[in-house]
N, C-alpha and C positions, 0 to 999 in steps of 0.2 A: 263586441269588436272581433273581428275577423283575422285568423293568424295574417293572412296577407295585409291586411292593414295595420295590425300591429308592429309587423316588418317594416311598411312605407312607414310608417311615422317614426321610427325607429331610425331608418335609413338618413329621414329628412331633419331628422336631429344631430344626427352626427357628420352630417356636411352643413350645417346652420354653424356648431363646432366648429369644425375647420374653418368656414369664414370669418368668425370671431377668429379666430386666431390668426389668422392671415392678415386680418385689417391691423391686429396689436400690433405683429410683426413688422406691417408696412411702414404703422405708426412711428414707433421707436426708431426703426433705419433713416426715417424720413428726417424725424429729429436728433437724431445724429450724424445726419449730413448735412444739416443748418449750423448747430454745434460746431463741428469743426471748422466751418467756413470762418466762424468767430474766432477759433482758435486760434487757426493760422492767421489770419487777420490781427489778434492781439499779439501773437509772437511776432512776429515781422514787425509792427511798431514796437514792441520794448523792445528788440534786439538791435534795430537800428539807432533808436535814439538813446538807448544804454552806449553803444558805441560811438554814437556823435555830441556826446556831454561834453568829451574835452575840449570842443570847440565851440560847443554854446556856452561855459563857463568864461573860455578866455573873452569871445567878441562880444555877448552877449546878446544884447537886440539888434545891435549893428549888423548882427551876421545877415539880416534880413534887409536891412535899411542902408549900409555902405557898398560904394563902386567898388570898394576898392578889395581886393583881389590877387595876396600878397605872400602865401602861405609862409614864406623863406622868411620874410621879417615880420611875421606876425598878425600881419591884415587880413582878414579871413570877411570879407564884405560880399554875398552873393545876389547883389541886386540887381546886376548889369546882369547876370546869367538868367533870374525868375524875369527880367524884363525881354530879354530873347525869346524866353521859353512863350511867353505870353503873347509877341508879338507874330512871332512864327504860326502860332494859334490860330490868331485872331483873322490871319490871311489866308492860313488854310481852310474855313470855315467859311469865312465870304466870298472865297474863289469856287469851295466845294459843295456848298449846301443847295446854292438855285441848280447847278448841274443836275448835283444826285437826285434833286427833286423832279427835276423835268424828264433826266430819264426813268425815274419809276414811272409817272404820270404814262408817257409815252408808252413802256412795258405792259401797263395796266388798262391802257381805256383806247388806245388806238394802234397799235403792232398788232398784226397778224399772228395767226398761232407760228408759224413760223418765223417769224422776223421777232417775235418773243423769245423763242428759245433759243435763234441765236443770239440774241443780245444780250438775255441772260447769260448764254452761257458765258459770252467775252466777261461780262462783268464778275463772273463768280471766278474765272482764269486771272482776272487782274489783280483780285482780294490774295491770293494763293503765289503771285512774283514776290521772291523776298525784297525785303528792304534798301539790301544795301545793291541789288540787283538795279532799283530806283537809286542808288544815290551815285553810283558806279555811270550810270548812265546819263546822269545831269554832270556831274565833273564833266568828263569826256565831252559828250557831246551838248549838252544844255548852258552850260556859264559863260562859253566861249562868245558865241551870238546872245545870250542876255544879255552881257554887258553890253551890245551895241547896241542895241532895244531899248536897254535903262534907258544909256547915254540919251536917246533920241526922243525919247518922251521928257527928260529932265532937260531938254534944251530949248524944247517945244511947250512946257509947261513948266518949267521953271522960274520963270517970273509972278507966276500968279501967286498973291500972299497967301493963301493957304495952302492949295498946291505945292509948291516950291518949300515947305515944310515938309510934305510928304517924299516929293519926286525929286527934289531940285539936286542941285550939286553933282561933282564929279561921282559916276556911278562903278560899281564894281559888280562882278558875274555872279561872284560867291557872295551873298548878302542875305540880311535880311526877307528882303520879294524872292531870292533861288528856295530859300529854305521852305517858306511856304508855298511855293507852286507845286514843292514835289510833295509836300506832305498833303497839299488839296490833292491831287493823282493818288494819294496813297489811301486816302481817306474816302475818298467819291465811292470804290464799291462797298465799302461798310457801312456807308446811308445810304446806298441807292437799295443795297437787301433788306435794309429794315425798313425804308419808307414804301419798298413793294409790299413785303408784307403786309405794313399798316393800310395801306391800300386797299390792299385784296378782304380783309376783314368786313369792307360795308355789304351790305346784300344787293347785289343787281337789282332787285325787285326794286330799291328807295331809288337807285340810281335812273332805272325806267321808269319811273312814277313821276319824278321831276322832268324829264323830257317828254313824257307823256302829256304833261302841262302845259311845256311851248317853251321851257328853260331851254336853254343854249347852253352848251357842252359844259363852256367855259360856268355861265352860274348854275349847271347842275354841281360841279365840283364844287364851286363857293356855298355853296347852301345844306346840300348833302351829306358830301365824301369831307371837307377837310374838318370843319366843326367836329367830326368822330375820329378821329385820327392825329388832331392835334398833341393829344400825350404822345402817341406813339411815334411820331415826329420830332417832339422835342428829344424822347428819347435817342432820337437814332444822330440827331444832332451831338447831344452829349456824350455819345457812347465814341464818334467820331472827334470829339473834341479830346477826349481822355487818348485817343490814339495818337492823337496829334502831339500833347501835349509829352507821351511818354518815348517816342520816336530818338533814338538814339544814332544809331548809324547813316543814316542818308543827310542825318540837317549836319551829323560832325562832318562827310565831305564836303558839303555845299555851303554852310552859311561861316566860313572865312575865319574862324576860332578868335575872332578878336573879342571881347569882353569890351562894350560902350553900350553909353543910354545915349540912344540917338531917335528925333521924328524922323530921318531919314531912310526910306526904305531901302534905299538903294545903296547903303552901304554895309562894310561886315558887321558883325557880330556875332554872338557866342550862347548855346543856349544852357539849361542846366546837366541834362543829359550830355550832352556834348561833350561839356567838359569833364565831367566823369569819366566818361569812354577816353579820352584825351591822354588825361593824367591821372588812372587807375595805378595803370601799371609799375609806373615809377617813383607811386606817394608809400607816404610812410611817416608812422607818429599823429602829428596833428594835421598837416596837409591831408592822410587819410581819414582823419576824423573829417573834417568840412569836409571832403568829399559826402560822407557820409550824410554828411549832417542836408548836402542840398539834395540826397537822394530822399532824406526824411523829410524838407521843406517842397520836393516835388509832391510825396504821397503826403500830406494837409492839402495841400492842392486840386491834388484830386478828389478828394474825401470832399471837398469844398465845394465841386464843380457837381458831384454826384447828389450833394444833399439838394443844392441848386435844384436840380433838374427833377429832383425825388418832389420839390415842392409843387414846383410847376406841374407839374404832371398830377399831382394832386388837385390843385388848384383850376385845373383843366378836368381835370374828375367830377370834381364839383358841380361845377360851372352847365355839364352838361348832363346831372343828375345819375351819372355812374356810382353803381359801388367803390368805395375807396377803403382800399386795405392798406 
């Protein structure tokens, strides 16, 4: 062996070294920023529900299961708020998911490089308007002319027996339907980014391969693009549904602070955050405990909606022969 090769091998050992150790180092950082995610994760539930005991001990399972809504004499019933919170949801979701979809679709498989990036960029400028920017905006200008829009759909469809459960009756601006419109708007670019994304993952080549064959636009997407992208959709679904669901300031101006379980969309009601924001400021004792206690009944919620969607998307893993981690 040759001084000069003794040197190379010498050289290429002690940078093999340093990559070992580089990888360790990566390792342990890597796993101590999982770690902590768990940590603060487990602090924030003991800390909230150590502090909202004194209101699960007095109401118990009622806290979950009663209207009623009482702090001053003792009624501490958060049903009519998880029932806002879920309703507002469930509007924002079905107003905002065929949107956000069709404008990814359209970003993805038919806009122009230009008429891409501006549509992009409007979308990533609307994800970036705060909140109460949206909710400042429906007050003022949004609840005024919804109420005469309820009114005229519930007058026009209000006889019909199912219908007239949803629409029917005298309608109000601030409601149930204001609170999920603005949270569908609020919501639309946080899935319309992640369903580009998912999007943009399939390879041109499968996409040209099925048009190559005589498929039409429309079933190269159904055959192709959405079977591979289904997790990533549901995901973006979910990640928008938790927005929705933890949205404080724009549903407190718009959807009417009243606490009711109603089919009626078109009247007020009150959601969990809401009422939080509401009557933060002025609780104290036990009234701040149930406060607390529906900030800890919001996060089981979501923990709930996440596990949800963690299945599905597995399940959709599967389904299409993916690795599943």
């Amino acid at each position: 062996m040759t001084a000069a090769t003794a040197t190379f091998d010498s050289g290429t050992r002690r940078w093999q070294a340093r990559g070992r150790w580089a990888d360790r180092v990566f390792a342990a950082a890597a796993l101590a920023a999982g770690l902590l995610v768990l940590v603060i994760l487990g602090l924030i539930a003991y800390t909230t529900i150590t502090k909202a005991m004194p209101a699960f001990r007095q109401q118990g399972p009622s806290f979950v299961t009663s209207k009623n809504w009482d702090p001053d004499n003792g009624h501490l019933g958060a049903f009519a708020y998880i029932f806002g919170t879920l309703v507002t949801s469930a509007i924002a979701i079905v107003l905002a998911v065929p949107v956000s979809f069709g404008i990814a679709l359209f970003i993805t498989e038919l806009a122009s490089r230009r008429v891409r990036t501006l549509v992009t960029y409007v979308v990533d400028l609307l994800a970036a308007i705060p909140s109460v920017v949206y909710g400042f905006w429906a007050l003022v200008i949004f609840t005024g002319s919804a109420r005469t829009f309820y009114q005229r759909i519930a007058d026009t469809i209000g006889s019909v027996p199912l219908l007239g459960r949803l629409f029917g009756g005298p309608a109000s601006g601030a409601s149930f339907m204001t609170a999920g419109v603005i949270l569908a708007v609020m919501i639309v670019p946080i899935v319309t980014s992640l369903s580009r994304e998912a999007f943009l993952t399939v390879p041109q080549e499968d996409k040209n391969a099925a048009l190559a064959m005589g498929a039409t636009r429309w079933e190269m997407l159904r055959v192709s693009v959405f079977p591979r992208v289904r997790s990533g959709l549901v995901g973006a679904v979910m990640l928008g549904l938790g927005r929705a669901m933890g949205e404080t300031i724009a549903v407190a101006l718009v959807i009417g602070s009243s606490a009711q379980v109603t089919s009626h969309l078109f009247k007020t009601g009150d959601s969990v955050a809401s009422n939080i924001a509401h009557n933060w400021g002025e609780s104290t004792g036990i009234s701040r405990s149930a406060l607390i206690g529906l900030g800890v009944v919001l996060f089981g919620i979501t923990i709930v909606v996440n596990i949800v969607a963690r299945v599905i998307t597995r399940r959709t893993a599967r389904s299409l022969g993916e690795v599943v981690r």
